[in-house]
C-alpha positions as CSV (number, residue, x, y, z in Angstrom):
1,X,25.0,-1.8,-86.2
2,X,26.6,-2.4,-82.9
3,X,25.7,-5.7,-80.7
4,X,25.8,-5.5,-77.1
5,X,24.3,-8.0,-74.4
6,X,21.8,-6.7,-71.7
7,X,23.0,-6.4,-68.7
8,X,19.9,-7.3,-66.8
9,X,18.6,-9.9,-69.1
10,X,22.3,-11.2,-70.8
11,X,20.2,-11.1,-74.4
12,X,22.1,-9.6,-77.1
13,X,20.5,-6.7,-78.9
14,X,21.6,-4.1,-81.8
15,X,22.1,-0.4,-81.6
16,X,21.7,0.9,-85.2
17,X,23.0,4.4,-84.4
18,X,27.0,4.5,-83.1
19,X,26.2,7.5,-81.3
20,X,23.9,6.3,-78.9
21,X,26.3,3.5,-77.9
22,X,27.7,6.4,-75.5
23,X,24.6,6.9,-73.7
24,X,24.8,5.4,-70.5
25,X,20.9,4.1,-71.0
26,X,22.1,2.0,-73.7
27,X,23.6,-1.1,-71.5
28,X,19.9,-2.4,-71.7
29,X,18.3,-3.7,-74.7
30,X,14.8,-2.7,-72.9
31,X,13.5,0.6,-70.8
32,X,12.0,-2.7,-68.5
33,X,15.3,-4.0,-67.3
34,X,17.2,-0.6,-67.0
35,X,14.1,0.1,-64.5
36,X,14.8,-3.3,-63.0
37,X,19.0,-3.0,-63.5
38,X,18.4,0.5,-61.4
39,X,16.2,-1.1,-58.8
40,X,18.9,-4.1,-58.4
41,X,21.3,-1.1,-57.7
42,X,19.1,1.1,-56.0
43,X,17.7,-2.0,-53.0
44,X,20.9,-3.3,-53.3
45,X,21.3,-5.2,-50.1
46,X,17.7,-4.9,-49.0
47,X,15.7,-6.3,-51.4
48,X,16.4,-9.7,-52.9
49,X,15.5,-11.3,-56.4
50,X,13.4,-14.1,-57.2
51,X,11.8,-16.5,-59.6
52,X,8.5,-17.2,-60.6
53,X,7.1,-20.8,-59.9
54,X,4.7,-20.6,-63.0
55,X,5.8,-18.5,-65.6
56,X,9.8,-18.7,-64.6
57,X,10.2,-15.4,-64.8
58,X,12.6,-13.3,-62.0
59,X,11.1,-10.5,-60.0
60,X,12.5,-8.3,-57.4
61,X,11.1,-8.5,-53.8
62,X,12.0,-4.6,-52.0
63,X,10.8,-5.6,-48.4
64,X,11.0,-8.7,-46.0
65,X,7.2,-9.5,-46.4
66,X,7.6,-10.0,-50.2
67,X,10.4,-12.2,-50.2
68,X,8.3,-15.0,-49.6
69,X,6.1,-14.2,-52.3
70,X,6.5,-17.7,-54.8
71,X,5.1,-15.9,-57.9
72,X,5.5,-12.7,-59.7
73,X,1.6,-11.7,-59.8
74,X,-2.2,-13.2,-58.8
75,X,-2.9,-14.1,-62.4
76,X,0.4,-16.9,-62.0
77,X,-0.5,-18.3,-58.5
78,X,-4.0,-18.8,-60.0
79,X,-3.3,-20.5,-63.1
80,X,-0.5,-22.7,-60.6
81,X,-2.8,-23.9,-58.1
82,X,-5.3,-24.4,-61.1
83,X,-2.7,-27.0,-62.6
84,X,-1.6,-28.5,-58.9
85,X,-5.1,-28.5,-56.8
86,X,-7.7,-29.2,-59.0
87,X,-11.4,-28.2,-57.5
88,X,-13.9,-31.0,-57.9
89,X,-17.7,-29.7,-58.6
90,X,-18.8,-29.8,-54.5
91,X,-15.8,-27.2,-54.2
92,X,-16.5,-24.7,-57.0
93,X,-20.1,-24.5,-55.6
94,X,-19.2,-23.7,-52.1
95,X,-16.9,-21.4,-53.5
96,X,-19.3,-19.6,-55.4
97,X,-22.0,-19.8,-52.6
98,X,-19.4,-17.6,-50.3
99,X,-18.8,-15.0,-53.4
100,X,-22.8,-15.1,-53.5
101,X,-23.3,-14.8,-49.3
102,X,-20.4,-12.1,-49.3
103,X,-22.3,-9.6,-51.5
104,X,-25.9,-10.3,-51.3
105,X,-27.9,-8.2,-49.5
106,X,-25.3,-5.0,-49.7
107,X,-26.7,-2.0,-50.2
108,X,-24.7,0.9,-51.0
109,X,-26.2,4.6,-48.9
110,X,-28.2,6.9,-50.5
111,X,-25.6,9.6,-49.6
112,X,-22.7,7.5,-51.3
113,X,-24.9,7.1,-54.7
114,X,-25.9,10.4,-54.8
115,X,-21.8,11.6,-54.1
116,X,-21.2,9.2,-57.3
117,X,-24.2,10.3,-59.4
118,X,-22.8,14.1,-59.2
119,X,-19.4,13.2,-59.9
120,X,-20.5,11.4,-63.4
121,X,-23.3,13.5,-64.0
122,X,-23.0,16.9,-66.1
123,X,-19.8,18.5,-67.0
124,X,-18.5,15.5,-65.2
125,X,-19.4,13.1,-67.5
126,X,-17.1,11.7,-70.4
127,X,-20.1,12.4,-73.2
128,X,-20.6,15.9,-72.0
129,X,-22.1,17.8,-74.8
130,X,-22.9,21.6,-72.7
131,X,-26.3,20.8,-71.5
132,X,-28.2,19.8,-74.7
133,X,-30.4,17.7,-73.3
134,X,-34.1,18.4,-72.8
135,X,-36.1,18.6,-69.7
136,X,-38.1,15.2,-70.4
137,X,-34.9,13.0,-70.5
138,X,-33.7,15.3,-67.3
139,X,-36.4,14.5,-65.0
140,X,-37.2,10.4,-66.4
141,X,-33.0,9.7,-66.2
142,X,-32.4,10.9,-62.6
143,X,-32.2,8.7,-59.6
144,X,-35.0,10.1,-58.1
145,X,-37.4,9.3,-61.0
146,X,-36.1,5.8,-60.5
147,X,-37.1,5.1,-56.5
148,X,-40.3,7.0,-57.8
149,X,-41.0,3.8,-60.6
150,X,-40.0,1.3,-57.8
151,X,-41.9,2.4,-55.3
152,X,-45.2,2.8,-57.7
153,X,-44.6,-0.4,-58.3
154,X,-44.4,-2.1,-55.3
155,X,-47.5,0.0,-53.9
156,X,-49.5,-1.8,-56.6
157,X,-47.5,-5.2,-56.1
158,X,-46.2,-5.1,-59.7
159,X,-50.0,-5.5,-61.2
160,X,-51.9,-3.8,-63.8
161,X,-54.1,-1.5,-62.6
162,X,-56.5,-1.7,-65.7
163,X,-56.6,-5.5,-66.7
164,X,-55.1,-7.0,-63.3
165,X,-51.7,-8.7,-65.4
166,X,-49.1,-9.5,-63.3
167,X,-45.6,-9.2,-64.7
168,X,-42.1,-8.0,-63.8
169,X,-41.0,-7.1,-67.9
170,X,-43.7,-5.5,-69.7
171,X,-45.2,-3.2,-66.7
172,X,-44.6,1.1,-67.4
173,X,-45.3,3.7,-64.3
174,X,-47.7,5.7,-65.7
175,X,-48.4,9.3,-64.8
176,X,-52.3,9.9,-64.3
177,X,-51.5,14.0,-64.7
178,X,-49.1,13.6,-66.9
179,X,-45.2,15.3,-66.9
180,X,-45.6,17.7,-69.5
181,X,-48.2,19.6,-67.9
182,X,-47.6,18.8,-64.2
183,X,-43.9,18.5,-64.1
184,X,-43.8,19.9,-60.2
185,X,-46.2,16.3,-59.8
186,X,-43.4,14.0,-61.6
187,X,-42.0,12.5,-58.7
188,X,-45.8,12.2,-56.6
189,X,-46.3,8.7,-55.8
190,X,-50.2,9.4,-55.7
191,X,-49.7,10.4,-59.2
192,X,-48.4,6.8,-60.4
193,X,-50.4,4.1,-61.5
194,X,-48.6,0.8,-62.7
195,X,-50.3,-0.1,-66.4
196,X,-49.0,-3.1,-68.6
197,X,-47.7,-1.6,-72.1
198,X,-51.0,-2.2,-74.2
199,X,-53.1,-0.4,-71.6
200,X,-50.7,2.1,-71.4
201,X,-50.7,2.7,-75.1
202,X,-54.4,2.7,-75.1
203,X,-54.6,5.5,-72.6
204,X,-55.5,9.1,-73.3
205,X,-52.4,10.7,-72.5
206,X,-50.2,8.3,-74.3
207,X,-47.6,9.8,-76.9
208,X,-49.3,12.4,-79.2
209,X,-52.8,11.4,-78.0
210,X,-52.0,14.3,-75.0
211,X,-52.6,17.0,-77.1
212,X,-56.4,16.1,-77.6
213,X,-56.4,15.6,-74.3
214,X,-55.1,18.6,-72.5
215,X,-58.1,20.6,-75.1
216,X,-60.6,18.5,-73.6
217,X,-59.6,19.4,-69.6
218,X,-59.2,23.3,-70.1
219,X,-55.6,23.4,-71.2
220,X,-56.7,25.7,-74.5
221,X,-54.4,25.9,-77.5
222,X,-51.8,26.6,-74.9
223,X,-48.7,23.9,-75.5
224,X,-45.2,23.7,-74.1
225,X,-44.0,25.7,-70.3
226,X,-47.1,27.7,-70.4
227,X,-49.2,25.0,-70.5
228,X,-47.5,23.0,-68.1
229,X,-47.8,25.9,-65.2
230,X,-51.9,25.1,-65.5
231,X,-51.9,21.8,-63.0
232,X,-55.3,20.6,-62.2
């Protein structure tokens, strides 16, 4: 093995092969400072090197606005003015008041969260599996069956149309026709009724109970995309 001293960082450091003691990469124990050794070279006269406050590390500063920088990164100015100026309480809650003023109340536009929906939606999306999903999770996952639930909601001022409960958690949108046989009436706001989860459950259409139902308005032995075509 052949010791050599870095000639960015002066620490010595072992090359176990001689023949890559040739290779003009080799004057640096690190692939970190031959980047930095090059950069020295490269700004050499423009830029000017530096040392952290915090963590004592040296960084290079390329133009005249980061030559007064006093720390290598935001992670070591925050941890130095944690150390030097202290907040009391009175500060860290005004603090947190402006972070809480300076986002409240934004609301991103339609047209921007419909642009991002697309681009992680379908083939798009990281879990793509080619399309296997069925129609039912389709239509109850989209954005559009979401300002559909919000706005049934608020029309009945989040109460239980049924039993008159009031309630924020344990409140579904129920579909009066429901989505299996009147898909093209999913997203009809006049088709919504807000019901608490035991009235929902004790509803006709609820779950397998739908199939009793649909023979008892007409619907026939008829199950599946047939039967939803025949909306009352």
């Amino acid at each position: 093995m052949i010791s050599r001293i870095c000639a960015n960082c002066r620490k010595e450091f072992y090359i176990k092969k001689p023949s890559e003691a040739n290779r003009p990469n080799r004057k640096c124990c690190s692939r970190g400072c031959a980047t930095t050794l090059r950069n020295l070279k490269r700004y050499e006269g423009i830029g000017l090197t530096k040392v952290c406050k915090e963590c004592g590390k040296s960084f290079f500063a390329k133009y005249a606005g980061e030559r007064k920088k006093r720390f290598c990164d935001k992670s070591c100015h925050r941890a130095w003015r944690n150390k030097h100026i202290p907040q009391n309480e009175n500060q860290r809650k005004m603090s947190g008041e402006r972070a809480r003023k300076r986002f409240l109340g934004r609301k991103v536009p339609r047209e921007q969260v419909l642009k991002q929906a697309k681009t992680i939606s379908g083939s798009g999306h990281w879990n793509w599996q080619g399309g296997k999903s069925g129609w039912n999770i389709l239509m109850r996952s989209n954005l559009k069956y979401k300002e559909w639930r919000k706005a049934v909601f608020e029309r009945d001022h989040y109460i239980c149309q049924i039993c008159g409960k009031k309630g924020n958690d344990d409140l579904n949108a129920d579909h009066i026709l429901p989505l299996s046989l009147c898909p093209e009436k999913a997203y009809d706001i006049s088709n919504g009724r807000t019901l608490c989860e035991s009235c929902h459950k004790n509803t006709p259409t609820f779950s397998g109970k739908i199939k009793k139902w649909a023979l008892t308005q007409g619907y026939g032995k008829e199950w599946g995309p047939i039967a939803r075509k025949k909306c009352i």
